[in-house]
Phi, psi and omega in degrees: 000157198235125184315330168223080200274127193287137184251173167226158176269138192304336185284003184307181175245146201286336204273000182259322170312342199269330189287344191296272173327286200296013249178261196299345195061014192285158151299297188228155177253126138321156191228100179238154169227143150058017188108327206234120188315141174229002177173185169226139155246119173253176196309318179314340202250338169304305187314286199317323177298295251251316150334307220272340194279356163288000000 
């Protein structure tokens, strides 16, 4: 755990999430609004968006 863990908004854009992913090597990103986690997004859910986009 990290003191300040880098997050997205839910409005990040997936092509900023990716550079995000590829750049840190992280798995999954917080998802924060407003101070308060509203979610996770991981590499895995990049794949499935980027599939479904076939």
């Amino acid at each position: 755990m990290v003191r300040n863990p880098t997050c997205i908004s839910p409005d990040t854009l997936i092509k900023d999430a990716a550079e995000i992913f590829l750049k840190s090597e992280f798995h999954a990103l917080p998802v924060v609004e407003n101070k308060k986690l509203v979610g996770i997004m991981t590499t895995t859910d990049l794949i499935k968006y980027l599939l479904e986009q076939y």
